[in-house]
LOMARTI-787261 format. One record per residue (C-alpha): residue in three letters; residue number from 1; x, y, z. Coordinates in Angstrom, 3 decimals. Layout:
BEGIN
   rest    nr          X          Y          Z
    Ala   NUM          X          Y          Z
...
// end
This chain:
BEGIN
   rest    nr          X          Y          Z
    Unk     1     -6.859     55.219     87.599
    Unk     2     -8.148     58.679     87.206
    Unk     3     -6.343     61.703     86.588
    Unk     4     -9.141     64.037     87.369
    Unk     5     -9.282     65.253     90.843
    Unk     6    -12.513     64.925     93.053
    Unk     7    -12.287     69.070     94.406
    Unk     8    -10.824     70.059     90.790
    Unk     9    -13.250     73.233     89.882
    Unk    10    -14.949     73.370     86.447
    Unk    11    -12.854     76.763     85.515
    Unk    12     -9.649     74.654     86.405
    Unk    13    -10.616     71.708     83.970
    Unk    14    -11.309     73.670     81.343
    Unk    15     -8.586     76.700     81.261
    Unk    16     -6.918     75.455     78.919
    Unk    17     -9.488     75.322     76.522
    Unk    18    -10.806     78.741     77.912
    Unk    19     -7.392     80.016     77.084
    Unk    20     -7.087     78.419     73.520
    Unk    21    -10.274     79.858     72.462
    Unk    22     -8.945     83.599     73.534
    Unk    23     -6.075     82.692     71.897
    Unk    24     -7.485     81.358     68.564
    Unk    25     -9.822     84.781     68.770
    Unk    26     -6.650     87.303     68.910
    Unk    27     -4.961     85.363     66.443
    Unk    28     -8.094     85.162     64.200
    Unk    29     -8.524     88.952     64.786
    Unk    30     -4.960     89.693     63.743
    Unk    31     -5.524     87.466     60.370
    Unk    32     -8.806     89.462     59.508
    Unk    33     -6.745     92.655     60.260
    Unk    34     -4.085     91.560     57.676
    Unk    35     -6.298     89.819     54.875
    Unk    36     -8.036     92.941     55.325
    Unk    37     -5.086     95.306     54.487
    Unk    38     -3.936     92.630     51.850
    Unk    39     -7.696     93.484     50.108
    Unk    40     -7.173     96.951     50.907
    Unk    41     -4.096     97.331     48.991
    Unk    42     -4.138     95.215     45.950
    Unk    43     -7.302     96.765     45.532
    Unk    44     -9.205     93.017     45.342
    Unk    45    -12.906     92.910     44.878
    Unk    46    -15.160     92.845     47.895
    Unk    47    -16.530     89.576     46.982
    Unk    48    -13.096     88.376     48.208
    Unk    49    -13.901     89.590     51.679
    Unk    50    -15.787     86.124     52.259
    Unk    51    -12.524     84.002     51.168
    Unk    52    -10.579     85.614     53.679
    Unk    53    -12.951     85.674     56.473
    Unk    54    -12.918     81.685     56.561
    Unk    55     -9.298     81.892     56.198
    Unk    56     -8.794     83.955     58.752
    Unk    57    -11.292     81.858     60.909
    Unk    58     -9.499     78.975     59.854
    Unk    59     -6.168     80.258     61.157
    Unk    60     -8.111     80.828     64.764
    Unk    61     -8.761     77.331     64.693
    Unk    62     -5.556     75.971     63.773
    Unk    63     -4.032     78.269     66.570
    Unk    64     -7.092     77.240     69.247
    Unk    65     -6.499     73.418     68.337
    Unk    66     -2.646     73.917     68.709
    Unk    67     -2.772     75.228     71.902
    Unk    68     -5.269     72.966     73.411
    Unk    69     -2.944     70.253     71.968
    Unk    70      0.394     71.350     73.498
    Unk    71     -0.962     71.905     76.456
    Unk    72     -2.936     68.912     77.201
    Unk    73      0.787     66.451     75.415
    Unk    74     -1.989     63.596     74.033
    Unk    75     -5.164     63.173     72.649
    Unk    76     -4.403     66.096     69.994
    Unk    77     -6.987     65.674     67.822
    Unk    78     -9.929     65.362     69.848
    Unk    79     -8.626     68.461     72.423
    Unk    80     -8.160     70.506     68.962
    Unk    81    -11.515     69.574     67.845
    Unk    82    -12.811     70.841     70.740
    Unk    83    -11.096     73.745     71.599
    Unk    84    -12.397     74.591     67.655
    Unk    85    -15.993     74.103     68.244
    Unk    86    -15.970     76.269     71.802
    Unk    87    -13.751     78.669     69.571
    Unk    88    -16.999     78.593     66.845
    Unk    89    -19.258     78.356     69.659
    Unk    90    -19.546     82.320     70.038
    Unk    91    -19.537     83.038     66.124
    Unk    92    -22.495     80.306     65.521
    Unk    93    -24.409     82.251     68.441
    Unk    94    -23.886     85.532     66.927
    Unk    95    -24.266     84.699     63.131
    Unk    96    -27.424     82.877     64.287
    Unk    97    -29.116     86.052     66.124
    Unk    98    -28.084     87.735     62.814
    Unk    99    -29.164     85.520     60.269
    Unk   100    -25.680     84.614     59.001
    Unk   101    -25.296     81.096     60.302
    Unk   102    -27.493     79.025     58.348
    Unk   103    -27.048     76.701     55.119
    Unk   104    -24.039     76.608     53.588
    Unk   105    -22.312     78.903     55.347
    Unk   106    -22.960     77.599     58.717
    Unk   107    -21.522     73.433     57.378
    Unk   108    -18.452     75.244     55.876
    Unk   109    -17.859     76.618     59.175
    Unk   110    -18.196     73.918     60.946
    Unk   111    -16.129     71.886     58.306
    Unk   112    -13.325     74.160     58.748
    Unk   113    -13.310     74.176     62.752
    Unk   114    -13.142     70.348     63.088
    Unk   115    -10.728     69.983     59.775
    Unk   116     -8.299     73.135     61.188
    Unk   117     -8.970     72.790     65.121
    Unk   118     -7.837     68.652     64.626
    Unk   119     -4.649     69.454     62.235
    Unk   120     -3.746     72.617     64.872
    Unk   121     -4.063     69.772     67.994
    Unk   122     -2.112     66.871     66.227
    Unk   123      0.328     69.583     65.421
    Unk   124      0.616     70.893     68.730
    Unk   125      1.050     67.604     70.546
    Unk   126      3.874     66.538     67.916
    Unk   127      5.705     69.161     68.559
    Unk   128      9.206     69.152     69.250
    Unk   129     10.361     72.122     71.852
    Unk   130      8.265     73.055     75.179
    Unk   131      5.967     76.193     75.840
// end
């Protein structure tokens, strides 16, 4: 028994995980925004920029894994896994044309997408209330 349709279109399949990604990036976006006033005006050190960058990346994950969980009701971690990696997918490309995404900092990323993007999906499909 399958539940995918034969004349189901690629965009269709995957929306969910199109819109968990966008999702994860606003949320991401409004994290950096708000570390970034939190450095701002406790007057931190710079070096603390880096901390709060894979926070704040780890916070899109959680939110693109949650998503992809509550919307797809099983299989949590694996859908928040992978609506984590498509949600790293731009930021490896673009780090990688820079020069940023390689060694270290490139497994730590990757180690917080699966770890945050399969906690946000188990999350989302235990959830209690609807969306």
């Amino acid at each position: 028994m399958t539940t995918r349709k034969s004349g189901q279109s690629a965009a269709r399949r995957y929306r969910v995980y199109i819109i968990a990604v966008i999702l994860g990036a606003i949320t991401s976006g409004a994290a950096l925004l708000l570390f970034s006033f939190i450095v701002f005006s406790l007057k931190l050190p710079v070096s603390y920029s880096g901390f709060f960058s894979l926070l704040s990346f780890g916070v899109g994950c959680l939110t693109s894994g949650f998503f992809a969980g509550a919307s797809k009701r099983q299989g949590g971690l694996a859908a928040g896994i992978r609506a984590a990696l498509l949600f790293l997918l731009p930021i490896a490309l673009i780090s990688w044309f820079v020069g940023g995404f390689t060694g270290e900092a490139a497994l730590n990323k990757i180690i917080i997408a699966i770890l945050c993007g399969g906690a946000g999906g188990v999350i989302g499909v235990n959830r209690n209330s609807g969306f």
